[in-house]
C-alpha positions as CSV (number, residue, x, y, z in Angstrom):
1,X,0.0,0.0,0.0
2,X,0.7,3.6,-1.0
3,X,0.3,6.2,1.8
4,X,-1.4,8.9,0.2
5,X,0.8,12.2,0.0
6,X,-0.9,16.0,0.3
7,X,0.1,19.0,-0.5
8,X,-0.7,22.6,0.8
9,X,-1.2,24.4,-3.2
10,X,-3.0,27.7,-0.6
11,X,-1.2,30.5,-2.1
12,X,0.2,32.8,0.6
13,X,-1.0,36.0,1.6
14,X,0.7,39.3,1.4
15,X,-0.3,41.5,4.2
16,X,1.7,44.1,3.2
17,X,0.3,44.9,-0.3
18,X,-1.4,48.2,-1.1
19,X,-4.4,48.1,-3.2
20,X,-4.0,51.3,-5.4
21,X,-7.1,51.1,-7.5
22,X,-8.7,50.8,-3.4
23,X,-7.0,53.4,-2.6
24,X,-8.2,55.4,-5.5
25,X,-12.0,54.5,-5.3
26,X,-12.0,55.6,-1.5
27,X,-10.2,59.1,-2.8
28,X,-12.9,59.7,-5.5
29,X,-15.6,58.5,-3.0
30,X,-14.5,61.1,-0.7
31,X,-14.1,63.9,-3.0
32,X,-16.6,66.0,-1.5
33,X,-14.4,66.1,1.7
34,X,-11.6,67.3,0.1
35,X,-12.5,69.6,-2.2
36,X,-14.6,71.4,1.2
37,X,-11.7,71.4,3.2
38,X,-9.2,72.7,0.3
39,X,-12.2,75.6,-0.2
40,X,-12.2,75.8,3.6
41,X,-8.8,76.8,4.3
42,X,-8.1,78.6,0.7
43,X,-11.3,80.7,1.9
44,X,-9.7,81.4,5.8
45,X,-6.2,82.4,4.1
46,X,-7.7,84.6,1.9
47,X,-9.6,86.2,4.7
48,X,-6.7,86.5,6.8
49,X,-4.6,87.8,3.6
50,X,-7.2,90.9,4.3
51,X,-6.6,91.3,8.0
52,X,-2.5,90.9,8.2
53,X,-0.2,94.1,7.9
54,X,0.6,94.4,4.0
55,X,4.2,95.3,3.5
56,X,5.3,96.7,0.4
57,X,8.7,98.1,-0.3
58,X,10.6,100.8,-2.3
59,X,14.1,101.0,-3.6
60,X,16.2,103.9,-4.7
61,X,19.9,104.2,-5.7
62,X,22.5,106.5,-5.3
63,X,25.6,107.6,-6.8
64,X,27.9,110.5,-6.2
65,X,26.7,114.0,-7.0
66,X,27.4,116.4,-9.8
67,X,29.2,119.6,-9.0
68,X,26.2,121.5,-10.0
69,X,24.3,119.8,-6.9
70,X,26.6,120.7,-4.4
71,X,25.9,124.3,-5.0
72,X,27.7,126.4,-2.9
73,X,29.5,123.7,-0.7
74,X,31.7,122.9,-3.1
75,X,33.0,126.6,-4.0
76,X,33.6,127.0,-0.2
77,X,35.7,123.5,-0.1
78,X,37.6,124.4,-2.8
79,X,38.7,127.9,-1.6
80,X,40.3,126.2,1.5
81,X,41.8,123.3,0.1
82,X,43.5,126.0,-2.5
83,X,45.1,127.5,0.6
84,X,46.2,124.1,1.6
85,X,47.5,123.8,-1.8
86,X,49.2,126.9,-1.2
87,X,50.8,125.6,2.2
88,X,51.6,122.3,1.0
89,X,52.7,122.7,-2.5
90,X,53.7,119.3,-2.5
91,X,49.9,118.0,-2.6
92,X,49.4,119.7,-5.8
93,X,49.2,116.6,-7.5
94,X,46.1,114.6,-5.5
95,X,42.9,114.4,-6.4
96,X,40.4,116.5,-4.2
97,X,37.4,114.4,-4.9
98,X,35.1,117.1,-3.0
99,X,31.9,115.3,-4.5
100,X,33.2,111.8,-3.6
101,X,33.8,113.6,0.3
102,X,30.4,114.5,0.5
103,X,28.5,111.3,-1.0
104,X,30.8,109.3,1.7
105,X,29.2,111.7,4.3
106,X,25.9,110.9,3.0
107,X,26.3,107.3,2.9
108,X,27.2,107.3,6.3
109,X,23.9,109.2,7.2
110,X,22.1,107.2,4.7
111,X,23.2,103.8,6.6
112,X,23.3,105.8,10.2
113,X,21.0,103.9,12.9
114,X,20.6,107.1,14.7
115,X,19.2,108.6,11.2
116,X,16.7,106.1,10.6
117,X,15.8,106.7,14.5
118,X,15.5,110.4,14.0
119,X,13.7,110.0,11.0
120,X,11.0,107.9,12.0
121,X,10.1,110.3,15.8
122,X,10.0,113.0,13.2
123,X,7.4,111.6,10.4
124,X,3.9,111.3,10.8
125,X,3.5,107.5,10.2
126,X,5.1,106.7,13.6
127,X,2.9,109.2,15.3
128,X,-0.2,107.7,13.8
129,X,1.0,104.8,15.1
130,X,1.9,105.6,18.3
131,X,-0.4,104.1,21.4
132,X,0.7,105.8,24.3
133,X,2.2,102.8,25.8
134,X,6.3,103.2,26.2
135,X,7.0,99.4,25.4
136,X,4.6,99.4,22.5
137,X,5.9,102.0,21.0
138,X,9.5,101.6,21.7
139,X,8.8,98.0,19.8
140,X,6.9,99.8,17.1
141,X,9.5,102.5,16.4
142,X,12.5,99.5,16.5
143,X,10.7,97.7,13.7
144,X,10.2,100.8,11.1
145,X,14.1,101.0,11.9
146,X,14.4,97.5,11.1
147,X,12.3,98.4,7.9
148,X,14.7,100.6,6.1
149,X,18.0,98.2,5.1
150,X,20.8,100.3,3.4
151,X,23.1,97.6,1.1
152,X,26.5,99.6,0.3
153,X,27.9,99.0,-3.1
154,X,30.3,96.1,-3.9
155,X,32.3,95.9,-7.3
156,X,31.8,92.2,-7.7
157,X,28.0,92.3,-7.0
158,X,26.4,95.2,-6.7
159,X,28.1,98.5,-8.3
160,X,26.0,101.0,-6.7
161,X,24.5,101.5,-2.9
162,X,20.8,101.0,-2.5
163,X,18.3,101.6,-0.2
164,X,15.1,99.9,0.6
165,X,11.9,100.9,2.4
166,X,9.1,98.7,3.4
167,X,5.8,100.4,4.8
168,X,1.7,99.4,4.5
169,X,0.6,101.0,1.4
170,X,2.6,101.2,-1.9
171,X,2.1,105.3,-1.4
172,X,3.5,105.5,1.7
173,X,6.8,103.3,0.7
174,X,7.7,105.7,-2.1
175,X,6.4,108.9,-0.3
176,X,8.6,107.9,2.9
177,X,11.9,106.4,1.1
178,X,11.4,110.0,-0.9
179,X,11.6,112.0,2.5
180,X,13.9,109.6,4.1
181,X,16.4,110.1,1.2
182,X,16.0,113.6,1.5
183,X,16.5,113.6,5.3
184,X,20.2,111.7,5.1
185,X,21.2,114.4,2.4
186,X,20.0,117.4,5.3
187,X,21.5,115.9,7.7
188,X,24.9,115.2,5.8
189,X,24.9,118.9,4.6
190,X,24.0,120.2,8.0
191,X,27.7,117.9,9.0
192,X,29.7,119.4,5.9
193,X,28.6,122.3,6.7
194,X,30.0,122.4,10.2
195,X,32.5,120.7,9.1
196,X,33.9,123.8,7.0
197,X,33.0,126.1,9.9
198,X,35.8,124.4,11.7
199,X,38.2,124.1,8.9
200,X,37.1,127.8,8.4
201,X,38.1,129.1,11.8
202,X,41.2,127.2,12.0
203,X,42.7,128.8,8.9
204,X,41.7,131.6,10.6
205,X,43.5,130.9,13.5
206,X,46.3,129.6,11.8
207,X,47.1,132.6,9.8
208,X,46.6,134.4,12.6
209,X,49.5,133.2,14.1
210,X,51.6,133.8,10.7
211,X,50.7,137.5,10.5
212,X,51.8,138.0,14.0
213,X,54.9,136.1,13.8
214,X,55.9,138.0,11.0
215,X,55.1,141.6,12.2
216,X,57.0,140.5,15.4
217,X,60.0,139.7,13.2
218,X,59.5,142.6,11.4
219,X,59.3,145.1,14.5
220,X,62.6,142.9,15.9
221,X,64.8,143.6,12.6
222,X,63.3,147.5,12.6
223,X,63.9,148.0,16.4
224,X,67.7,146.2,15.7
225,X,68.0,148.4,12.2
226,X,66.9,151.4,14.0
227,X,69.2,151.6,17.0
228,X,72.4,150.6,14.4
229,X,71.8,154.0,13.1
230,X,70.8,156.0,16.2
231,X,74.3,154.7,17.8
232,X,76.5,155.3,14.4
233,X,74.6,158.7,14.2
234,X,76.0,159.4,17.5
235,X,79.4,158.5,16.8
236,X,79.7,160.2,13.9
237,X,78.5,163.5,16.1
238,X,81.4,162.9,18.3
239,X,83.8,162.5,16.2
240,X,82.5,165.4,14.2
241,X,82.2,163.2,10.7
242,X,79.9,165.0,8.6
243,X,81.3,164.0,5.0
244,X,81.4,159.9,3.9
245,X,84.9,158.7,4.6
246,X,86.8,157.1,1.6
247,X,86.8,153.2,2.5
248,X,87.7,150.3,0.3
249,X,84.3,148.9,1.5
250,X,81.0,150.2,-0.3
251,X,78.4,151.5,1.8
252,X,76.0,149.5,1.3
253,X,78.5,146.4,3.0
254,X,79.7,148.3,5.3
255,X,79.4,146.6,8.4
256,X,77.4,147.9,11.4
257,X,80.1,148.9,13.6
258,X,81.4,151.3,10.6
259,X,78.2,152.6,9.5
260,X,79.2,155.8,11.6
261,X,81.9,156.2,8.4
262,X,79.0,157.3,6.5
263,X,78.8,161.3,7.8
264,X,76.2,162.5,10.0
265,X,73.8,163.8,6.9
266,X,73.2,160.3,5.4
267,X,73.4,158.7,8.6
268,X,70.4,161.1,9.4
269,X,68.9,161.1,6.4
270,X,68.6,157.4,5.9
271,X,67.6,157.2,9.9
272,X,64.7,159.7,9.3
273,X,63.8,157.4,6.2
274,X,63.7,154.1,8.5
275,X,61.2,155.9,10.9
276,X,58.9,157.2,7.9
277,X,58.6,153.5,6.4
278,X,58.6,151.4,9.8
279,X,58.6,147.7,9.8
280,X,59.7,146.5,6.3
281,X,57.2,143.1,5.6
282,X,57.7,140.7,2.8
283,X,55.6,139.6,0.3
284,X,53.8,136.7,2.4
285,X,53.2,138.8,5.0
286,X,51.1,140.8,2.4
287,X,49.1,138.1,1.3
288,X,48.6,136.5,4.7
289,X,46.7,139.9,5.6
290,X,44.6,139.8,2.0
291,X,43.9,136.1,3.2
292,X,43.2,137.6,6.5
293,X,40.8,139.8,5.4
294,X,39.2,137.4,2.9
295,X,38.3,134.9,6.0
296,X,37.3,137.1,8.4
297,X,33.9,137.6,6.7
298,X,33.1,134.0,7.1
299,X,32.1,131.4,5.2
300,X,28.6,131.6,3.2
301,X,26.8,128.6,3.8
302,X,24.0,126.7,1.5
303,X,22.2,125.0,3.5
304,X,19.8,123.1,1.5
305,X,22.6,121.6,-1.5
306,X,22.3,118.0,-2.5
307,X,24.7,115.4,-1.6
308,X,23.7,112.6,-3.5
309,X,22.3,112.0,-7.2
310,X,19.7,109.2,-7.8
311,X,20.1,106.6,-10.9
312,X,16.9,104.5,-9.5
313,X,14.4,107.2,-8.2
314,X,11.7,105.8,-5.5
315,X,8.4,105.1,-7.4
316,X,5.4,103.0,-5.8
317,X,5.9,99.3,-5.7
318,X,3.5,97.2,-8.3
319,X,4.3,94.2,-6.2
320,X,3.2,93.6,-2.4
321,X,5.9,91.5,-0.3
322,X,3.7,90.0,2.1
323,X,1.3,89.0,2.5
324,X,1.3,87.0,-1.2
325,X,-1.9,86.3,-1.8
326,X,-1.8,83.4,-4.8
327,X,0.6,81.8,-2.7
328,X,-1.3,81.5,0.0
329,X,-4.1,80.3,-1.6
330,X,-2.3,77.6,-2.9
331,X,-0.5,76.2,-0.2
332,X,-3.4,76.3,2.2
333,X,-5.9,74.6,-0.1
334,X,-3.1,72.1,-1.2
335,X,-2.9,71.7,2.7
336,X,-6.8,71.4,3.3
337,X,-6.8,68.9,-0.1
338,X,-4.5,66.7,2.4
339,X,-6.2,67.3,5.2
340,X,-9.8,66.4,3.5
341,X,-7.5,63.3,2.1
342,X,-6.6,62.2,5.2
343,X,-10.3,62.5,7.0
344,X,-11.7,60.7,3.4
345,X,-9.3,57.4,3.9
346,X,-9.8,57.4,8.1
347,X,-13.8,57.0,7.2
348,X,-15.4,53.5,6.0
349,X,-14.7,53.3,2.2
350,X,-17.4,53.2,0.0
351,X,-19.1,49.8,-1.4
């Protein structure tokens, strides 16, 4: 006899195996859930699009300004640095760069925290923001100073300085980077401006100082000139000289202690003549007292002259930064769709 042999021909069962057209069905099934949903949350981030703070931002750059800007200042920068020129010949040669002085002082307003502070306690848009509460408003006023980012220029991406303002309206952006410009320039003017009030008063000082040195030397060699003749005068009166006496010397090399060689009628004559001229000054001397008198009226100031020139003026944003609106749309109803997808596949699947 044969035992009879079985076999187990069950195929096995994989668990594991996920049933995409299943999967599919219950999606479909529950498309009423997910489209809702993805409406739902589209429709709460477009609401809330409405109720956030919009922010939209302005951009201007600078460059360096034309001599025709700087008006006045430049005139009164050049005058002085001619009369360094004239004191330090040796600098003939260097560039002045008077409009590349200034735009550096503008920049450095432009950029300036305590500008952008300034700025803002002055404008009306922090005022009507203002809520009489110290903290609030000390956090309000540190964001608008966050909200104006200066980026200086850099030759190997970008070639020119910019500026960028970001406020609630389009309007107010290019209305506010406008004034905020304009408030850097004022403030770097009102700087230069001291700035030559100083330089100015030092010259002043300074030459000064060389006029009087030099009619101090001037009344010294007088003083010395003047008693050489009164004491050869007096000598030639005692020793009753009153013709030149014959010397191998010229008078005019004669030496002091021989002067009295001269006779008592030129020695008087050219003694009388030293006291009629006075002081004999030099040609410096002569032009320090021009200079002098030049200075003393003071510098004339402009106080409104440009410091900057723009090559991208401020005009009003056609694009909002935040909140973007599309994109929130999307995302949220591409989150809801998952969300809705999620809710469809944890309910019963259809039959």
């Amino acid at each position: 006899m044969n035992p009879e042999k079985t076999s187990d021909k069950t195929p096995p069962v994989m668990d594991n195996e996920l049933d995409i057209r299943g999967l599919y069905r219950t999606l479909w099934c529950g498309k009423p859930w997910i489209i809702g949903i993805a409406a739902l949350f589209a429709t709460v981030a477009l609401i809330v699009s409405y109720l956030v703070k919009q922010e939209w931002s302005a951009v201007a750059i600078t460059d360096r300004p034309t001599v025709n800007a700087l008006r006045g200042y430049y005139s009164q920068q050049q005058f002085l640095r001619n009369l360094d020129l004239r004191a330090l010949p040796a600098s003939a040669n260097e560039p002045l760069g008077i409009a590349e002085e200034a735009y550096n002082e503008f920049i450095m307003q432009l950029a300036s925290y305590d500008t952008r502070r300034d700025f803002w306690l002055q404008s009306d848009y922090y005022k009507q923001r203002q809520e009489g509460v110290t903290r609030a408003d000390a956090a309000t006023l540190d964001e608008l100073i966050n909200n104006i980012k200066f980026t200086p220029r850099d030759d190997k991406k970008t070639p020119n300085d910019s500026v960028k303002l970001t406020a609630e309206t389009a309007a107010d952006a290019n209305h506010l980077l406008r004034q905020y410009v304009a408030f850097a320039s004022q403030r770097a003017a009102s700087h230069l401006n001291k700035e030559i009030q100083g330089t100015w008063a030092a010259r002043v000082t300074s030459i000064k100082a060389q006029v009087k040195r030099q009619e101090t030397v001037a009344e010294a060699v007088y003083k010395r000139e003047l008693n050489t003749l009164q004491q050869a005068l007096r000598i030639a009166e005692t020793q009753g000289i009153k013709r030149p006496q014959t010397t191998d010397t010229p008078a005019e090399q004669l030496p002091d202690s021989d002067l009295f060689l001269l006779g008592k009628p030129m020695l008087q004559a050219r003694l009388e003549s030293l006291q009629a001229t006075g002081p004999a000054h030099d040609l410096d001397y002569d032009q320090n007292r021009a200079m002098l008198t030049t200075l003393s009226v003071g510098p004339v100031l402009d106080e409104k002259f440009q410091t900057y020139r723009y090559l991208r003026t401020p005009e009003e944003p056609v694009k909002r930064d935040s909140p973007r609106r599309v994109f929130w749309l999307i995302l949220w109803g591409a989150m809801g769709a998952l969300v809705g997808a999620g809710i469809t596949l944890a309910r019963r699947p259809c039959a």
